[in-house]
C-alpha positions in Angstrom: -41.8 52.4 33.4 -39.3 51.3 31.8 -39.0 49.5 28.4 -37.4 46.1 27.5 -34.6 46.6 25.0 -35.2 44.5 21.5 -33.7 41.0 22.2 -33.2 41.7 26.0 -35.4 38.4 27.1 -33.2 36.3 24.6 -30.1 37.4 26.6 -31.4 36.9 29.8 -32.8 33.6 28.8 -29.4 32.3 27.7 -28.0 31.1 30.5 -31.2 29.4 31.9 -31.5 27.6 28.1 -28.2 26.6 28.1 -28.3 25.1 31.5 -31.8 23.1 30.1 -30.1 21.8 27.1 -27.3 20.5 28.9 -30.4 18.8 30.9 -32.0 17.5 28.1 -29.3 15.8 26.6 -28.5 13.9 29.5 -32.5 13.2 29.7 -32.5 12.0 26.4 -29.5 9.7 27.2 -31.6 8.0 29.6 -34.2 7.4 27.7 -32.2 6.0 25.1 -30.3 3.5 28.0 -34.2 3.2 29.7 -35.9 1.9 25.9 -32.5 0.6 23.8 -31.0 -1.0 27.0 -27.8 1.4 26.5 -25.6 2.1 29.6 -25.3 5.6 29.7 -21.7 6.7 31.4 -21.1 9.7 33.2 -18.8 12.8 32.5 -16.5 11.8 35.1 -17.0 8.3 35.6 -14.8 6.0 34.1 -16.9 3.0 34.1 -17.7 1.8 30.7 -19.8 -0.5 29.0 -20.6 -1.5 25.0 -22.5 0.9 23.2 -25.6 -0.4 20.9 -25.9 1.7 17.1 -28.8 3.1 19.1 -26.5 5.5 20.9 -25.5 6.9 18.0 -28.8 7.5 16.9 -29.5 9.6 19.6 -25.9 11.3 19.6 -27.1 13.1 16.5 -30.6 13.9 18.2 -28.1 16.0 20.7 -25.9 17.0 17.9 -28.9 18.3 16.3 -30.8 20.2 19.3 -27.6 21.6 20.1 -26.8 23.3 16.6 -30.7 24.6 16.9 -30.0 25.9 20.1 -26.8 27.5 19.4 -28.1 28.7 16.9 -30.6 30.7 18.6 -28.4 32.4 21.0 -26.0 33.4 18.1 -28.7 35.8 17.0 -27.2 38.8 18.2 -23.7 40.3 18.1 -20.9 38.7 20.1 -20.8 42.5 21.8 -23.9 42.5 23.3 -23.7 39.4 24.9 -24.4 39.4 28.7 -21.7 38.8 31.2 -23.2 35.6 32.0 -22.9 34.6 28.8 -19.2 35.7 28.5 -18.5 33.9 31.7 -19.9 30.8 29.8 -17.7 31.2 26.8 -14.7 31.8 28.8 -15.5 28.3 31.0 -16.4 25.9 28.0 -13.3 27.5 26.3 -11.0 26.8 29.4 -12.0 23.3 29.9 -12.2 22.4 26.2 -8.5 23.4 25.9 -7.7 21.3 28.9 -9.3 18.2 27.7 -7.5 18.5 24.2 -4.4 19.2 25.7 -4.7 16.0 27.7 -6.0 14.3 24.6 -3.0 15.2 23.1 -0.4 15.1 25.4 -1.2 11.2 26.7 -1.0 10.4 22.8 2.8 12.1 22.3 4.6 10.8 25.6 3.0 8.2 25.2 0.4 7.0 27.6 -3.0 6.0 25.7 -1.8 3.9 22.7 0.6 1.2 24.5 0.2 -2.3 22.9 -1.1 -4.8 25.0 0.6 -8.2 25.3 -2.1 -10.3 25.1 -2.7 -9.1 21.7 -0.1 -11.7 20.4 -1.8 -14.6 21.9 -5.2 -13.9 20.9 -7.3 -14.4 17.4 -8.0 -11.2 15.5 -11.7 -12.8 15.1 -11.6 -12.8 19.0 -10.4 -9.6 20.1 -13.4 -6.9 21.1 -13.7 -4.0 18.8 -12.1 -1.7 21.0 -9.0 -3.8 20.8 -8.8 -3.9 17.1 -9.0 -0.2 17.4 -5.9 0.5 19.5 -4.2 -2.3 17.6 -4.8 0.2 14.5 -3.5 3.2 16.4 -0.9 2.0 18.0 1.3 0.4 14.5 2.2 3.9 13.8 3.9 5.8 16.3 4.1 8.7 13.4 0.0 8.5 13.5 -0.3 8.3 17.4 2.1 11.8 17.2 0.4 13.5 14.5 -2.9 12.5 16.5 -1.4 13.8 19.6 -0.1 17.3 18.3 -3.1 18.0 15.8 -4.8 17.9 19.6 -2.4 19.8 21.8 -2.8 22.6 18.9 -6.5 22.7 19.1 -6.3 22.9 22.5 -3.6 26.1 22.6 -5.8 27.8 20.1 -8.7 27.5 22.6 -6.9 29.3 25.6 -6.4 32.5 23.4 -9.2 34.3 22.8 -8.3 35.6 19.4 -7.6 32.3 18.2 -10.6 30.2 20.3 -12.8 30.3 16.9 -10.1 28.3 15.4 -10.1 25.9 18.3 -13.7 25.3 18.5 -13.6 24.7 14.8 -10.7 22.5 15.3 -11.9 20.8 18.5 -15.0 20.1 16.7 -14.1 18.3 13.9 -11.6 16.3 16.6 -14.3 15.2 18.9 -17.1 14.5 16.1 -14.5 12.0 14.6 -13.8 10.8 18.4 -17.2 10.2 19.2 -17.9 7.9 16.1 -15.1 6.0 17.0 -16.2 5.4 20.6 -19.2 4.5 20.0 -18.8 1.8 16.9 -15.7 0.4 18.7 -16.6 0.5 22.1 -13.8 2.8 23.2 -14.6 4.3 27.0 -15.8 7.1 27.8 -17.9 7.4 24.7 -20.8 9.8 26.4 -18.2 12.4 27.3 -17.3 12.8 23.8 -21.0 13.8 23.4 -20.7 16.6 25.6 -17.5 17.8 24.7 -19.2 18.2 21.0 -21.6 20.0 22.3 -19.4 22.6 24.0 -17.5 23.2 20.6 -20.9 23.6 19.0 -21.8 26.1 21.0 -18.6 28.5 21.1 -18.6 28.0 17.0 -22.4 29.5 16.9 -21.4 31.7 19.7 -19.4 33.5 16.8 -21.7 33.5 14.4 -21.4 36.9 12.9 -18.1 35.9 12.3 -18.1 32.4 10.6 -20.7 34.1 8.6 -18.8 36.9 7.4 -16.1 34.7 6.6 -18.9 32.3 4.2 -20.8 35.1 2.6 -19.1 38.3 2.9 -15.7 37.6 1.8 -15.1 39.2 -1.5 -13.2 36.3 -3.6 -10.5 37.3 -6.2 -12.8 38.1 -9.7 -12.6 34.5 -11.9 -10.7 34.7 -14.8 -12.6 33.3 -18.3 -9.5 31.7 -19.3 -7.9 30.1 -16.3 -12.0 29.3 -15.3 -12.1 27.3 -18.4 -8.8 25.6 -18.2 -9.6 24.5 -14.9 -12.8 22.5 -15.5 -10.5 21.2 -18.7 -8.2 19.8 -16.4 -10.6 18.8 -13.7 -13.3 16.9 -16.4 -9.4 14.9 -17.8 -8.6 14.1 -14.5 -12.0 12.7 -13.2 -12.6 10.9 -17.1 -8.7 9.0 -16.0 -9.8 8.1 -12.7 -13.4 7.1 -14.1 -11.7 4.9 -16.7 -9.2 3.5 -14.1 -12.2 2.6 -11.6 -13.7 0.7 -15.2 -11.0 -1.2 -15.8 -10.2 -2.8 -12.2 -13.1 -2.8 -10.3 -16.2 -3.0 -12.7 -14.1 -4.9 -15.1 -14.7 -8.8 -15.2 -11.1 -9.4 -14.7 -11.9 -8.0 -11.1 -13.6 -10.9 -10.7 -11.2 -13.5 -9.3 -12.4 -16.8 -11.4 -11.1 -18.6 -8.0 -12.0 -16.8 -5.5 -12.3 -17.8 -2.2 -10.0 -19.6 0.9 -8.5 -22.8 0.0 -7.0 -25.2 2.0 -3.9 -26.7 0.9 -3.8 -30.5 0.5 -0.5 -31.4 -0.7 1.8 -30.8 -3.7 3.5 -32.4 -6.0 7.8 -31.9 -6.8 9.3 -32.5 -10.1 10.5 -35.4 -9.2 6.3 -37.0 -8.3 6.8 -37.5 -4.8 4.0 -35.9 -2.9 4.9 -33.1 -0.5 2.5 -32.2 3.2 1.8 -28.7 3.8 4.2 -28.7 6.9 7.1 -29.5 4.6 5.5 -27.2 2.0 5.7 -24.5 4.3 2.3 -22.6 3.8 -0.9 -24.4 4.4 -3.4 -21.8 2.9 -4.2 -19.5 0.1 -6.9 -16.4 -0.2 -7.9 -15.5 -3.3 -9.4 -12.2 -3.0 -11.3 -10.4 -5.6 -9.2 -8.2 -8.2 -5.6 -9.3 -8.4 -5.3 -9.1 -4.4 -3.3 -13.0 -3.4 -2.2 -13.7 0.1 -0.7 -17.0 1.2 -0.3 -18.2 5.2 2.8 -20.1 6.8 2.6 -22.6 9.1 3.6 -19.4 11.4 0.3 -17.3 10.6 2.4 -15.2 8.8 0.7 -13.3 5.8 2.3 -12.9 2.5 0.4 -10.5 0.2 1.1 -11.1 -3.7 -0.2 -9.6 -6.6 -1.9 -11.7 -9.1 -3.0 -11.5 -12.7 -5.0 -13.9 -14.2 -6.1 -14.8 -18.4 -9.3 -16.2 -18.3 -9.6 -18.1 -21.2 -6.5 -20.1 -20.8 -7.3 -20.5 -17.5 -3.5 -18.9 -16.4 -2.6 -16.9 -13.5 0.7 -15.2 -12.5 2.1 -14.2 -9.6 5.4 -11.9 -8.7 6.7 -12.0 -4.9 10.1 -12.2 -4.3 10.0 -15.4 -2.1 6.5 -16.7 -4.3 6.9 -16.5 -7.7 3.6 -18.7 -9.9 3.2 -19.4 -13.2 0.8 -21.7 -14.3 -2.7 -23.0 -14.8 -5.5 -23.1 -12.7 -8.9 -25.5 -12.5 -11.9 -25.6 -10.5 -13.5 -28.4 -10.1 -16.6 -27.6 -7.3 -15.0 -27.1 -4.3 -11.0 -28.5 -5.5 -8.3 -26.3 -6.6 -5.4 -27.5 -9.1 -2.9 -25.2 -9.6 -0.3 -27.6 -12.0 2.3 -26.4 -14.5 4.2 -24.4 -12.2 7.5 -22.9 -12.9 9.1 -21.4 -9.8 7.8 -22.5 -6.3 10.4 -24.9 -5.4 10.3 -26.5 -7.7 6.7 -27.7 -7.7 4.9 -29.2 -10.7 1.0 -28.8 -9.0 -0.6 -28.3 -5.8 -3.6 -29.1 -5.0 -6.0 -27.2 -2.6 -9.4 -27.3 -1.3 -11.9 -24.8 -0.4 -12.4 -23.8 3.1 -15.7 -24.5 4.7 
C-alpha cells in the first residue's frame, strides 16, 4: 500500500480551502449586511449603496482570515506546489494585472476623475462623501496621473512571473488604500476591493519562502561604530528640532487664537466716520482658526487664506496678504468683535464683527 508523502493532504486540500475561504468571505459579508443592515454588492455588479463603519469592521475580519489562510498554504516550497495550485496563481495573477491596468489606465486618459458640473452649484456641506472625494482627486491632474501609472506598473509587474512578487506586493498596498477609501467615502464598488485584497494576499504568502528570505536571511552590510553613532547623533538633533518646533506652535499658548471662532461682519468704519455695509466692504466674514491660520470670504464665496500673528497682552494682531494687509487691536466682548486701529485695509479705522451662531 502505498504511503502519503509528508504534507501531501495539505496540497491536495489547497484548492478545496481556497474555494471555502472565498465562500466564507462572502458569507460573512452577508451576515454583516443581514445584522448591520449593510448592502453587500457584488463582484460584478455595479449597483452601489452607502457603506456603514460596520463594513469595515468586517473587511479586516476577511483581511485577517485570509492572511491565516495564506498563511497555511505557504508552508511548503513554491516547487512542490500542485498544478492546481499553479493554475491558481497563474489565474489570480492574470486577472489582478487586468484590473490594475484598468485602474490605471481609466485614471491617465482620463475617464474616472472628470469633474462634475453640478459641483459648482452645490454647498461643500451638501455634497455626499463620495463627491468630496473625486473633488479631491480630480484638482490635480499630476495626482490623477501619478495614481494612474503607479497602477498600470503594478499591473505589468503581475503579468511576468519573475516580477508577480513585486506586483502583488504593489497591488496590495494599492487596493488596501482603495478599499479604505471606498468604504469611508462611499465610492462604488467598495466589496470588490475586498476581494481584490484578498487575491494579492494570497500570491504574497504564496511566496513565502521568498519574502522570508528577503526579511531574515539577507546578510546586511556589517554596521560601522563610527557612522552608527553619528547617525543616532543626527537622528536624536533632528527629532529634538522638530520636537521643539511642534512646542512652540502647536502646544504653545500662542497656538491658541485668543479670537477664535467665525465672525460675522457688521459694518466698518472709514477714516473719514462714515460707516461702510459689508457689500461695499467687499467681504462679509472672517475665520479665525487656531494657530496663526486667518481666512476672510467675499461676497463671491471666495476664500482668502492669511497668516496671522497675534501679541496677547496688548491685545495686537497682524496680518500680511497682499490684497489684506492688518494691523491693529483686537477686543472681545462676549460674542462682539472690534478690530479698530487699523492701518492698511482701505483705509479703515475699525470693523466690527460678530460671532456666528
Amino acid at each position: 500500500m502505498m504511503r502519503m508523502r509528508k504534507g501531501m493532504w495539505g496540497e491536495r486540500l489547497r484548492v478545496p480551502l481556497f474555494l471555502a475561504f472565498l465562500a466564507s468571505g462572502f458569507a460573512l459579508c452577508g451576515i454583516a449586511a443581514f445584522f448591520w443592515s449593510v448592502e453587500v454588492q457584488s463582484v460584478v455588479t455595479p449597483y452601489y449603496s452607502p457603506f456603514s463603519t460596520a463594513a469595515v469592521v468586517i473587511y479586516l475580519i476577511i483581511l485577517l482570515c485570509a492572511c491565516g489562510f495564506a498563511v497555511w498554504i505557504g508552508r511548503r516550497p513554491e516547487q512542490q506546489q500542485n498544478a492546481w495550485a499553479s493554475a491558481i496563481q497563474i489565474v489570480l495573477r492574470y486577472f489582478l494585472a487586468f484590473t490594475m491596468l484598468k485602474y490605471g489606465l481609466v485614471k491617465i486618459i482620463p475617464i474616472q476623475f472628470t469633474p462634475k458640473l453640478y459641483w459648482n452649484d452645490v454647498l461643500a456641506e451638501h455634497l455626499q462623501p463620495f463627491d468630496r472625494a473625486w473633488i479631491f482627486f480630480s484638482h490635480s491632474r499630476v495626482y490623477g496621473l501619478f495614481l494612474g501609472a503607479f497602477e498600470v506598473i503594478a499591473g505589468c509587474l503581475m503579468i511576468a512571473r519573475r516580477t508577480a512578487l513585486v506586483g502583488a506586493i504593489a497591488t496590495f498596498s494599492i487596493m488596501v488604500n482603495i478599499t479604505f477609501v471606498n468604504f469611508e467615502y462611499g465610492v462604488p464598488i467598495g466589496w470588490n476591493s475586498i476581494v481584490f485584497t484578498m487575491m494579492s494576499v494570497y500570491l504574497i504568502v504564496a511566496h513565502g519562502p521568498r519574502v522570508l528570505a528577503l526579511l531574515w536571511d539577507y546578510d546586511a552590510e556589517p554596521a560601522s561604530r563610527r557612522r552608527t553613532l553619528l547617525a543616532s547623533l543626527i537622528a536624536l538633533a533632528f527629532l529634538a528640532y522638530h520636537g521643539v518646533d511642534l512646542y512652540r506652535t502647536r502646544y504653545h499658548s500662542d497656538w491658541f487664537s485668543p479670537v477664535y471662532g467665525t465672525w460675522i461682519v457688521l459694518d466698518a468704519v472709514e477714516q473719514t466716520g462714515s460707516r461702510i455695509e459689508p457689500a461695499t466692504l467687499g467681504f462679509d466674514r472672517m475665520y479665525f482658526e487656531e494657530g496663526s491660520y486667518l481666512h476672510v470670504r467675499d461676497l463671491n464665496g471666495r476664500v482668502t487664506d492669511l497668516w496671522t500673528s497675534y501679541d496677547v497682552e496688548r491685545n495686537q494682531l497682524r496680518t500680511v496678504h497682499p490684497k489684506f494687509q492688518f494691523s491693529g487691536r483686537f477686543q472681545v466682548n462676549g460674542d462682539h468683535l472690534e478690530l479698530s486701529g487699523i492701518e492698511s485695509v482701505n483705509q479703515l479705522t475699525s470693523i466690527n464683527l460678530q460671532r456666528a451662531p
